[in-house]
N, C-alpha and C positions, 0 to 999 in steps of 0.2 A: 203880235209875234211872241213878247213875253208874255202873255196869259196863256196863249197855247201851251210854250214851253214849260211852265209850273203845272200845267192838267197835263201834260207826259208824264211828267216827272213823279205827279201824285200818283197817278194810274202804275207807272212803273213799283210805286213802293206798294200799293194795295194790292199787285199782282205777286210781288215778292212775300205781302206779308200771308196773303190768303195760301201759297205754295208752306211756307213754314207750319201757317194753323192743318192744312192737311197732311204735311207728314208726322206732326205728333199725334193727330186724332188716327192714321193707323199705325202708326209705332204702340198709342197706349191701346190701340183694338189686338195689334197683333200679340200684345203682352199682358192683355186682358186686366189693365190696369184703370181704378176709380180711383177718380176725381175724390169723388163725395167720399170715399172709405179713407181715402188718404188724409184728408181733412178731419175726417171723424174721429180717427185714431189718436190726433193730438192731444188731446183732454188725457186719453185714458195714458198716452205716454208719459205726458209730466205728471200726473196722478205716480204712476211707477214708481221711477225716478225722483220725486220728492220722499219718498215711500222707503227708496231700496240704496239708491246709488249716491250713498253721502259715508263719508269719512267717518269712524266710532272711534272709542276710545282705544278697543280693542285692534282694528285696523293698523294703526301707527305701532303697534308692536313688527309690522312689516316695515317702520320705515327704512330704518338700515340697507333692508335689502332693496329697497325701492332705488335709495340715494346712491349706491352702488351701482346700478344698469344705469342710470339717470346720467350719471358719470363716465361710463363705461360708454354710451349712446352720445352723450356732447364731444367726447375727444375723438369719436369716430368721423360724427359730423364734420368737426373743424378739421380733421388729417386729412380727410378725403376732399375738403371742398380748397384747402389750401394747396396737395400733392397736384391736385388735380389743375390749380391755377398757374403752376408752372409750365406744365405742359402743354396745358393752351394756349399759354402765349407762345410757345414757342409755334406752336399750328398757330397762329391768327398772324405772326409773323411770315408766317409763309402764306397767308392765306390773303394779307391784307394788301388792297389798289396799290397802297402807298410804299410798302415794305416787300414785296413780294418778290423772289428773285427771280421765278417764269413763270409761266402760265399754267404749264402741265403740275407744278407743283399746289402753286393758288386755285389750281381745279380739286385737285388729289383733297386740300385742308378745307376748303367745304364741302364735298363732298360726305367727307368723316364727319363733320363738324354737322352735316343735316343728318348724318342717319343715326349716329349717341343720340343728340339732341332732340329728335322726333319718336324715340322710341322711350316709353315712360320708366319711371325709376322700377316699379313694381315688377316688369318685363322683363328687366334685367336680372333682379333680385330671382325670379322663376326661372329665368334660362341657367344664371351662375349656379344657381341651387346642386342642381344633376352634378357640377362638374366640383366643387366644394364643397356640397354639402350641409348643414345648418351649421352654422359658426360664425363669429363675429367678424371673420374674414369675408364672407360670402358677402356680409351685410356692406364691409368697407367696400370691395370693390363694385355694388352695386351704384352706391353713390359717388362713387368715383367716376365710375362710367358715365353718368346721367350730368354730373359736376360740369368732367371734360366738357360734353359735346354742347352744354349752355354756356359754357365762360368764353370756348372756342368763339364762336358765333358771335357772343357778344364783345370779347374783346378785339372780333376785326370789325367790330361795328363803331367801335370806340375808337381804332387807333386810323381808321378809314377819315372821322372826324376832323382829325388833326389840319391844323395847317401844313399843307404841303411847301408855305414859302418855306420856311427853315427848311425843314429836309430838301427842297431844290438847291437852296443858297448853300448847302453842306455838300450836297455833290456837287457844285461848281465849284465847289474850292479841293477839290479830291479828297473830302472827309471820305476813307473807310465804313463800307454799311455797319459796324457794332459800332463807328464814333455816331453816324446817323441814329441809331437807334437810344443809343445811351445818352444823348446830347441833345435830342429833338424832340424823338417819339416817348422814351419816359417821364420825362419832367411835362411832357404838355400832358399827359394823359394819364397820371399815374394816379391822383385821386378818385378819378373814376373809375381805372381796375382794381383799385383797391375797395370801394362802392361796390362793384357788382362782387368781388367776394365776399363780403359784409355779408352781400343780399343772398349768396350761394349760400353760407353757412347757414342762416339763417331756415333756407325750404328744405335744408340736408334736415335739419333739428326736427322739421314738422314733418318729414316722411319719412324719417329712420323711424319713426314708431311703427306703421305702414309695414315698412322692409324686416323689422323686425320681427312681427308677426311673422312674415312668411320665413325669416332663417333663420329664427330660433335662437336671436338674441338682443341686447339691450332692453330696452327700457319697454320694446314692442313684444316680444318675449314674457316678460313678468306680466302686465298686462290680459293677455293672451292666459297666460296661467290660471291666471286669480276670474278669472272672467269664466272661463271652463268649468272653474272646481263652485262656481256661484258664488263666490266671495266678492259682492258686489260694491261692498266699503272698503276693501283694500283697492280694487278695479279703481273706485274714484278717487282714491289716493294718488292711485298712479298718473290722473289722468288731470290731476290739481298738479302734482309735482310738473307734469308736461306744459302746462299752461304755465302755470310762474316762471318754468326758465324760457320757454320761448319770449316772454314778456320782457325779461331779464335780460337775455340777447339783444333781444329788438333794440332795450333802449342804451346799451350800451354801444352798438351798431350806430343809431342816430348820435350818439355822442363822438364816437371817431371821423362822421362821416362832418360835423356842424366845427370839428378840429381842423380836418381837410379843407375846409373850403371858408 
């Protein structure tokens, strides 16, 4: 009986995997995409690239203005993935098993909270575009939007988590839902909303260069510039400066987050 049931089970995944091997072989027919050309091209791209795309002396005369969008791109990152963490909790309060005052409402906040969240940063950054325009504003509430609807989600994931004894034991005793919330649900859960904003600031930093190409500002912007006009050692200027501070973030992040806990 269990040898049958493991030959189901293999047969079940060798049917799943042969279904996957055949939508890429006509996804790459229908896109007329090689294997072997895509492969090939690697040599001649680092060849480029060791070639074209490295930092001069003359490059760093752009740093200034490099460190400026650099600047201008991290304080957007953080406003929007912090403005954004406010308001989530107030949706995941409404959204969450535990905290939720009805139902029609706890439907209403993930409802919101799956259609921000499944709709990618760049979408939004496209749609805002028409109605804004390119400007650093466009760019903030792209990631603001994309912020909201993942902190939502994850912060009624987090506060769903919680021990429910305290917050029963607080409405037995006629504790007010803000002494519930401020008395139960924060202090049990507060380092890990504060964790997944860490980790929000952090995918803002690596897709505001993304959003910024398309709204014509920050650090995606300059970028975008230098890359058009062929200026390809200030391009990897831009793209060093990009790397060090997300590394920079990161581990300053793992250092709040090894404080917390």
């Amino acid at each position: 009986m269990k040898q049958h049931f493991l030959m189901k089970k293999r047969l079940s995944f060798l049917g799943f995997l042969l279904v996957l091997v055949g939508i890429a072989c006509a996804a790459m027919t229908m896109t007329q995409f090689s294997i072997a050309n895509s492969f090939s091209s690697i040599p001649k791209a680092m060849i480029w690239g060791c070639s074209n795309f490295y930092p001069t002396a003359d490059s760093f005369t752009n740093f200034p203005d490099i460190m400026l969008k650099l600047q201008e791109t991290l304080l957007i990152s953080i406003a929007s993935a912090s403005v954004a963490a406010i308001f989530a909790f107030v949706f995941a309060l409404l959204g969450s098993q535990v905290t939720k005052i009805n139902n029609t409402l706890a439907a209403f906040s993930r409802f919101i909270a799956n259609v921000f969240r499944n709709i990618d940063v760049s979408i939004w950054a496209l749609v805002l575009l028409f109605s804004f325009g390119q400007s650093s504003l466009t760019g903030y509430f792209a990631l603001f939007v994309a912020s909201f609807g993942f902190l939502t989600r994850a912060f009624m994931e987090t506060i769903d988590e919680v021990g429910s004894g305290a917050i029963e034991a607080l409405r037995a005793t006629g504790a007010h839902r803000f002494s519930i919330i401020f008395q139960a649900v924060l202090p049990m859960s507060m380092s890990q909303l504060i964790s997944w904003v860490l980790f929000m600031i952090e995918t803002n930093i690596r897709a505001a260069t993304l959003v910024g190409i398309l709204t014509g500002s920050g650090i995606g912007f300059i970028f975008d510039l230098y890359y058009k006009r062929m200026d390809y050692h200030s391009a990897s200027l831009v793209v060093l400066a990009i790397v060090v501070s997300i590394l920079v973030i990161e581990q300053i992040s793992n250092y709040v987050r090894r404080a917390m806990l």
